[in-house]
Structure formats: structure tokens, C-alpha cells
C-alpha positions in Angstrom: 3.5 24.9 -17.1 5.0 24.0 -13.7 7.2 21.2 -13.2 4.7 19.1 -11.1 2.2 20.0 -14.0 4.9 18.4 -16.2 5.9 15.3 -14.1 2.3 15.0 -13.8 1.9 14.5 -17.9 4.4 12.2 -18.2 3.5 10.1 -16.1 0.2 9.8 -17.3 1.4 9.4 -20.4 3.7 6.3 -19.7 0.8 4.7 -17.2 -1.9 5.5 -20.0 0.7 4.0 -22.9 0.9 1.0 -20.5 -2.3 0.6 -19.9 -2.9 0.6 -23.7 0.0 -1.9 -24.3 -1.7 -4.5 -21.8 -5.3 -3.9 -23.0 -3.7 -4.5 -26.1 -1.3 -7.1 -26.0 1.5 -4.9 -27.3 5.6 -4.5 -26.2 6.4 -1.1 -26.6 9.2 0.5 -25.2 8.7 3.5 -21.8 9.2 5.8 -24.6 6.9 4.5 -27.3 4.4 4.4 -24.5 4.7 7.4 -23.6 4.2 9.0 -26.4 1.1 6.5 -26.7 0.1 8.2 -23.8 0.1 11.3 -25.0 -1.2 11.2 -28.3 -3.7 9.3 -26.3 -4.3 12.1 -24.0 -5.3 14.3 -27.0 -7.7 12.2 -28.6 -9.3 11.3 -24.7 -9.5 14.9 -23.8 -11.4 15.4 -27.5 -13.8 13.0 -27.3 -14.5 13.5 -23.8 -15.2 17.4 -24.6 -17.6 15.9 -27.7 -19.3 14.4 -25.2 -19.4 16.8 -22.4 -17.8 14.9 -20.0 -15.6 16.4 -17.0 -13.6 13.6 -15.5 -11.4 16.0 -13.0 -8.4 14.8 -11.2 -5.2 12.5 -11.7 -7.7 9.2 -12.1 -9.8 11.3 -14.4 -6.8 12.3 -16.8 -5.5 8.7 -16.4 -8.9 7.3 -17.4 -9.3 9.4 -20.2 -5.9 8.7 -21.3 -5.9 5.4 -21.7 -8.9 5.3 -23.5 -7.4 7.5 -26.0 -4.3 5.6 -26.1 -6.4 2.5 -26.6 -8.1 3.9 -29.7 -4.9 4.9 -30.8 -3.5 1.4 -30.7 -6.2 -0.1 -31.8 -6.7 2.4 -34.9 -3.2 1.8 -36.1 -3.3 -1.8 -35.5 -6.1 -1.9 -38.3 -3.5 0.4 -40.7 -0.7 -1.8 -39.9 -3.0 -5.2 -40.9 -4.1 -4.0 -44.2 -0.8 -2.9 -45.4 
């Protein structure tokens, strides 16, 4: 992976982690968001292959992103209530 492909993931990572944090209401820290991010990025980029979707670009990746990273959230916020 080149370097701009790498800068390019993290910050997508932090900006989708962000975006997750404010649709969600949550403080994490730049790291905890960007790992968000990035675990988010997984679970985007599956569902949006599920469905067939190609969302191509920076916006695309940073769309799909924080949807993932939303689920995410969301997913463990249900764990962390019923513990």
C-alpha cells in the first residue's frame, strides 16, 4: 500500500469514527475513533458488497465508513446496556 493510500485510510478512519461519535453522542478519543473508523470501514465495505453497491471515491469510502462505524457504535452500545 502506498503512503497516500495509507494517509488516505486513516483519515477516513478518524472522520468516519467522528462522524459515528456525533451521530451518536459519544466522546471518544482521535484514537478510539479511529479505530471506530476502521472497524467501521470493514463492516461498511461488507455490507455494501452484500448489497452490491459500488460507492467509488474518497466520499464513497467516507460514506460507507461511517455507516459501519455507526453500526458499530450502536451494536456495542446495546452490549454495554445489558451488562
Amino acid at each position: 500500500m502506498s503512503g497516500v493510500g495509507v494517509f488516505s485510510a486513516v483519515v477516513i478512519g478518524i472522520l468516519a469514527g467522528w462522524i459515528a461519535d456525533l451521530a451518536l453522542a459519544r466522546r471518544h478519543s482521535l484514537f478510539i475513533k479511529l479505530l471506530i473508523g476502521v472497524i467501521g470501514s470493514f463492516i461498511g465495505a461488507f455490507i455494501a458488497q452484500r448489497l452490491h453497491l459500488a460507492i467509488p471515491g474518497f466520499l464513497g469510502s467516507l460514506a460507507v465508513s461511517a455507516v459501519g462505524a455507526t453500526l458499530f457504535l450502536a451494536v456495542l452500545g446495546l452490549f454495554r446496556r445489558s451488562a
